[in-house]
C-alpha positions as CSV (number, residue, x, y, z in Angstrom):
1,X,0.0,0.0,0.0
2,X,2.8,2.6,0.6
3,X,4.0,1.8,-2.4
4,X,0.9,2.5,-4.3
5,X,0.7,5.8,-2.4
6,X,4.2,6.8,-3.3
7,X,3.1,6.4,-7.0
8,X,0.2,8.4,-6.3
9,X,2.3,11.3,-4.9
10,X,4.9,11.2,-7.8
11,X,1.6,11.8,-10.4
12,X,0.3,14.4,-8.3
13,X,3.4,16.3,-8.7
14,X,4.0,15.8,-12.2
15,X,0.2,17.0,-12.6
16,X,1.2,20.8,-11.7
17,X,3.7,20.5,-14.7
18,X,1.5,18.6,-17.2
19,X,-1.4,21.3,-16.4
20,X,1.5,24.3,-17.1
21,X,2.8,22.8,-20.5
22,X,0.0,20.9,-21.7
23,X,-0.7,22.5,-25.2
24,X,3.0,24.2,-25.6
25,X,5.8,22.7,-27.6
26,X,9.1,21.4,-26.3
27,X,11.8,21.2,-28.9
28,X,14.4,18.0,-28.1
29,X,17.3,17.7,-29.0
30,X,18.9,14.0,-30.0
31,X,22.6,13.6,-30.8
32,X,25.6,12.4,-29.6
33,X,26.5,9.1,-27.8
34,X,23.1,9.0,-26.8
35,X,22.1,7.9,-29.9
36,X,24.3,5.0,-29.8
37,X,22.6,3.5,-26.8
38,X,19.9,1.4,-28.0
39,X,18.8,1.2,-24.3
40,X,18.7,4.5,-23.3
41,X,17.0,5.9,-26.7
42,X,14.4,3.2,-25.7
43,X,13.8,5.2,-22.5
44,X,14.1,8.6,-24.1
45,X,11.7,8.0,-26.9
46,X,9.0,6.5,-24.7
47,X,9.0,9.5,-22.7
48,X,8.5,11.8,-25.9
49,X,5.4,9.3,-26.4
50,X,4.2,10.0,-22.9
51,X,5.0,13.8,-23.3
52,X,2.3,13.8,-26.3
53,X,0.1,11.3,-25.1
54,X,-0.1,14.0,-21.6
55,X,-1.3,17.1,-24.4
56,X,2.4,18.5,-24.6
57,X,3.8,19.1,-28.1
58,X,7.0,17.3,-28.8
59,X,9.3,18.1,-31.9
60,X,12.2,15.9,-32.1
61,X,15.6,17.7,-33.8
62,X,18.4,15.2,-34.7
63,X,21.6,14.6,-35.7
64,X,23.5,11.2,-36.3
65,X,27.4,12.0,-36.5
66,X,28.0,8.3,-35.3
67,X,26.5,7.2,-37.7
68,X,27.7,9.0,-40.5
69,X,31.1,8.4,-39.3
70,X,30.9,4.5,-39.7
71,X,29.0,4.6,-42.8
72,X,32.2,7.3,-44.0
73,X,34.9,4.8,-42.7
74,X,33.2,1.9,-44.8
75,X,33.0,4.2,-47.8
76,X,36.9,5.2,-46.9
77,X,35.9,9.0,-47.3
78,X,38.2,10.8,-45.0
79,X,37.0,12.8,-42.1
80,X,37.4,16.5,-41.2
81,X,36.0,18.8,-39.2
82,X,36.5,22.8,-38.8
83,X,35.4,24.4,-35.7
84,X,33.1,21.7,-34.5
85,X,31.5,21.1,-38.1
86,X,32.3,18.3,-40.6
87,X,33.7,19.6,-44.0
88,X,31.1,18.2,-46.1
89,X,32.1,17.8,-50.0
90,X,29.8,16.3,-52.9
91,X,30.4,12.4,-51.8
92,X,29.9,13.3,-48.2
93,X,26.8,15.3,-48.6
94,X,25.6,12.2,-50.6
95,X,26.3,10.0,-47.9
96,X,24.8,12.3,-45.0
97,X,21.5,12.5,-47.1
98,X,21.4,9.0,-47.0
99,X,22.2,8.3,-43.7
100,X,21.1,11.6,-41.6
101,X,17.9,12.3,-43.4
102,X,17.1,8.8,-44.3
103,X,17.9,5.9,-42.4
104,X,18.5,7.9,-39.1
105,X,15.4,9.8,-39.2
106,X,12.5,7.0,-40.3
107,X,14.1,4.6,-37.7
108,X,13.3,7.1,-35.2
109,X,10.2,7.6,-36.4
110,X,9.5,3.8,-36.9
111,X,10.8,3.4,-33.3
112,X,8.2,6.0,-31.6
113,X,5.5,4.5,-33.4
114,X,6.4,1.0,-32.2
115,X,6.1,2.4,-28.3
116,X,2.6,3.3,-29.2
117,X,2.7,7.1,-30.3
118,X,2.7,8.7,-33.4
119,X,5.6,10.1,-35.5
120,X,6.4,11.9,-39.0
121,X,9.9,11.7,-40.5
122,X,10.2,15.0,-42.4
123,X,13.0,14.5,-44.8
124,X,13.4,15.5,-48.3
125,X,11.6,12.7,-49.3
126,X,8.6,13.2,-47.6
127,X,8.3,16.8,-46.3
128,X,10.7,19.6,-45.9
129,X,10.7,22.1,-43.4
130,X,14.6,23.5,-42.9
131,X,15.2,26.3,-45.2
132,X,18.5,28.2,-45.0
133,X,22.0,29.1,-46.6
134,X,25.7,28.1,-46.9
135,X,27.2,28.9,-43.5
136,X,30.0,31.4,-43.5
137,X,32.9,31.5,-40.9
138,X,36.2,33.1,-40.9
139,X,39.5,31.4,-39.3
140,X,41.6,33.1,-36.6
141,X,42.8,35.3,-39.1
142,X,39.9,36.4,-40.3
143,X,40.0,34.2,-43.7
144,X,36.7,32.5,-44.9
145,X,36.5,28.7,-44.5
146,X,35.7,26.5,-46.9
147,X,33.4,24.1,-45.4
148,X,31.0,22.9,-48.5
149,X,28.0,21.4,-48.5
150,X,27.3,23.0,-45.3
151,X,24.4,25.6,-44.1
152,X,22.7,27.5,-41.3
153,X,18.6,27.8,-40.9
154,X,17.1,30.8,-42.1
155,X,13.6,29.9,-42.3
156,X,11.5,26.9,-40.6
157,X,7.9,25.8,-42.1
158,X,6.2,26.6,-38.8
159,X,2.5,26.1,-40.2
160,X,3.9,22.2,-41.4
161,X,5.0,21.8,-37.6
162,X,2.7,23.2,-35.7
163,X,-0.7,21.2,-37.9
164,X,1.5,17.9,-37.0
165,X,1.8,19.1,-33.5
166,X,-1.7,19.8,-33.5
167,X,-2.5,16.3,-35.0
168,X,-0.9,14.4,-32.0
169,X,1.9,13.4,-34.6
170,X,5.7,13.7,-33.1
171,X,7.1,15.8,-36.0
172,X,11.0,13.8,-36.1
173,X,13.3,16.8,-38.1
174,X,17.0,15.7,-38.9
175,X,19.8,18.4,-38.9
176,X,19.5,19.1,-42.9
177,X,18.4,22.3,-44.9
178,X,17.7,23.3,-48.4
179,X,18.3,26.8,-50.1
180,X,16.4,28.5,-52.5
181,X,18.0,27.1,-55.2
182,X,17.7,23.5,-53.9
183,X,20.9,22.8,-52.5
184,X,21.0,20.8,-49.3
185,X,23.1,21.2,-46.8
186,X,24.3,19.4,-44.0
187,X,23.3,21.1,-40.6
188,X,25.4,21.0,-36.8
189,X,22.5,19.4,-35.1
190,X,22.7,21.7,-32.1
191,X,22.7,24.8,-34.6
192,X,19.3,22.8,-36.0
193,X,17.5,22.3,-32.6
194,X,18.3,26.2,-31.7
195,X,16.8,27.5,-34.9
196,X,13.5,25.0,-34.8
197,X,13.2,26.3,-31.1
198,X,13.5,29.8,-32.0
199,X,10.9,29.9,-35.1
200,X,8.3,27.4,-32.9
201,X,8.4,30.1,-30.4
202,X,9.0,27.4,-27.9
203,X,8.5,26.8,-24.6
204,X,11.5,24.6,-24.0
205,X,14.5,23.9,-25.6
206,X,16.2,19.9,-24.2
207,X,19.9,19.5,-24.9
208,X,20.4,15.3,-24.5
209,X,24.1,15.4,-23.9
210,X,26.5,13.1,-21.8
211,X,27.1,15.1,-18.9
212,X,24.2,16.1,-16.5
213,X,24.5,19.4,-16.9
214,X,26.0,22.4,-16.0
215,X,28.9,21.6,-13.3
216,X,31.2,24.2,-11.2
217,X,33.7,21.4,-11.4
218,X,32.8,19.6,-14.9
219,X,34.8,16.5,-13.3
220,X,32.6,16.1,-10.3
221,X,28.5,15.2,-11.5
222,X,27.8,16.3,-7.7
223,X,28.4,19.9,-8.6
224,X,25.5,19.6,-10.7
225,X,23.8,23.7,-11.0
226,X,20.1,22.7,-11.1
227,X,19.1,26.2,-12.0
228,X,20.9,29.3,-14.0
229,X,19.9,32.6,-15.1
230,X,20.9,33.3,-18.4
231,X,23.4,36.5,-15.9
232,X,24.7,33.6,-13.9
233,X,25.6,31.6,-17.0
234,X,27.5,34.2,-18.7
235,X,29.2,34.7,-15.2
236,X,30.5,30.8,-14.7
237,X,31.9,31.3,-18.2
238,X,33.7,34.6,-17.4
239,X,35.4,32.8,-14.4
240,X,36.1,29.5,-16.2
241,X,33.6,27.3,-14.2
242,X,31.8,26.7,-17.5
243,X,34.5,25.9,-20.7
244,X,35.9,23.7,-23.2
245,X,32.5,22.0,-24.9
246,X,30.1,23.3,-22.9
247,X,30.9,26.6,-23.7
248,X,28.9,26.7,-27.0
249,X,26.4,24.8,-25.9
250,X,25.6,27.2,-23.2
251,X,26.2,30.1,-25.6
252,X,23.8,28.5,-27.7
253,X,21.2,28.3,-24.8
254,X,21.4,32.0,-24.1
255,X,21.4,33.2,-28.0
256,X,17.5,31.1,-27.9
257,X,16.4,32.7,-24.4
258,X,17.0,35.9,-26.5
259,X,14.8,34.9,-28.9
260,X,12.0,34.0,-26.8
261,X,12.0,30.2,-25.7
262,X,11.6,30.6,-22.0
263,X,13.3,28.1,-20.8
264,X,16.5,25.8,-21.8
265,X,17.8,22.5,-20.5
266,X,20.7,20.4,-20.6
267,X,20.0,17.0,-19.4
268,X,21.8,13.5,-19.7
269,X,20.1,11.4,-22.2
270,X,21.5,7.7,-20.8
271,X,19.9,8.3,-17.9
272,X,16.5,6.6,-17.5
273,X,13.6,8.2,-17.9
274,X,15.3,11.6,-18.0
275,X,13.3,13.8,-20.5
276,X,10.5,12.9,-17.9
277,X,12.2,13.7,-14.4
278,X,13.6,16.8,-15.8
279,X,10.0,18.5,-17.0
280,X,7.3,17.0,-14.5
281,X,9.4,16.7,-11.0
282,X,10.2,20.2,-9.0
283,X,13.9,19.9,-9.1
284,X,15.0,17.6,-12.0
285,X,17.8,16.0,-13.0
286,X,19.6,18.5,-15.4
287,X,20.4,22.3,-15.4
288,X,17.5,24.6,-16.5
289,X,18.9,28.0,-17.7
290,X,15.7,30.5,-17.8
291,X,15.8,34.3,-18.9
292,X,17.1,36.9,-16.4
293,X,14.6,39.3,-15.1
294,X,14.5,42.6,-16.6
């Protein structure tokens, strides 16, 4: 019996939550190692099912740079990345369509479907709803790189989104655009996820990463920081308590608070059940970054 009340008690604080978001979208974020734990994308993908199936609006972003890697190696096309984003030539680009877009993004789909929800892959096969441009960066002496087939969003087909959304469907996006002109580009998944959040007008933003969170000592998970203003974030980077590859991450995080998503969170995907502890228990697992007040 006190058992079954401590389930009781666990819904009736996940019902404050579910009453708040019901209705809103949540954009989420899946890349990484995560993605190459069958087990724990199990987990995660059942709690986007239970996140719809409770009246909130999931819309998964994804990338699949595993994946793409092995499929290079067998293809023996050489590897190389620029400031955190794979040089993508004509064979590459050919491969990540095929991979990214493709195989990655239907299995997900397939998979969500299989836990009982319901899920639409929108590739270039099916529907389309990244627009954007080649992405332009400079080296350290201010040079252009050369990075190919590779873009930034400009524009995201909100209306295609949001009637899915409305639907009950789990729109499942991979971390590709097309321009005007109908070149596709390959897309930094975290750069994707940001720009979907940002055009949704979100309520949340989920990072699925490997670490817990944000840490004032990144090699102890005990230091966990549960909650940041966006003020306090760009403080711990000042002083050095928030670096190496966090540090764009959590720049990323602040650049879509400034754009209006309310709230941002950086959680660790191989942990079960995440996604769910995070957004319907009081102090969840990960670090929420939120807006600073005015």
């Amino acid at each position: 019996m006190q058992e079954a009340i401590q389930k009781a008690d666990v819904l009736i604080e996940g019902l404050k939550w579910i009453r708040e978001f019901r209705g809103k979208i949540t954009v989420i974020k899946l890349g990484g190692s995560v993605m190459e734990d069958p087990r724990a994308m199990g987990h995660l993908l059942l709690d986007v099912v239970f996140m719809e199936t409770v009246g909130m609006r999931p819309v998964v972003v994804h990338g699949g740079g595993a994946a793409i890697s092995r499929a290079m190696r067998k293809a023996q096309l050489p590897a190389r990345f620029v400031q955190g984003r794979r040089v993508t030539d004509r064979e590459t680009l050919k491969l990540v369509e095929r991979v990214l877009a493709y195989q990655v993004n239907e299995q997900l789909a397939q998979q969500i479907e299989e836990l009982g929800g319901l899920a639409k892959p929108l590739n270039f096969r099916t529907t389309n709803v990244l627009f954007g441009q080649r992405l332009q960066l400079r080296d350290e002496n201010g040079q252009p790189v050369d990075l190919g087939h590779v873009g930034t969003i400009t524009r995201v087909d909100r209306p295609a989104v949001e009637r899915l959304c409305h639907e009950g469907i789990v729109p499942v996006i991979p971390s590709m655009c097309i321009t005007d002109d109908g070149e596709k580009l390959n897309v930094n998944a975290d750069t994707a996820a940001t720009a979907v959040a940002q055009h949704l007008g979100a309520e949340k933003l989920v990072f699925l990463s490997d670490v817990n969170g944000v840490r004032r000592d990144r090699n102890n998970p005990h230091s966990l920081i549960h909650s940041l203003s966006a003020d306090q974030a760009r403080e711990l980077i000042e002083q050095g308590a928030i670096e190496a590859g966090m540090i764009p991450k959590v720049q990323a995080c602040l650049e879509t608070l400034e754009h209006g998503v309310r709230k941002i969170h950086i959680i660790d995907g191989r942990l079960r059940h995440s996604l769910l502890l995070e957004i319907y228990t009081s102090k969840g697992v990960g670090t929420e970054i939120t807006r600073s007040e005015s």
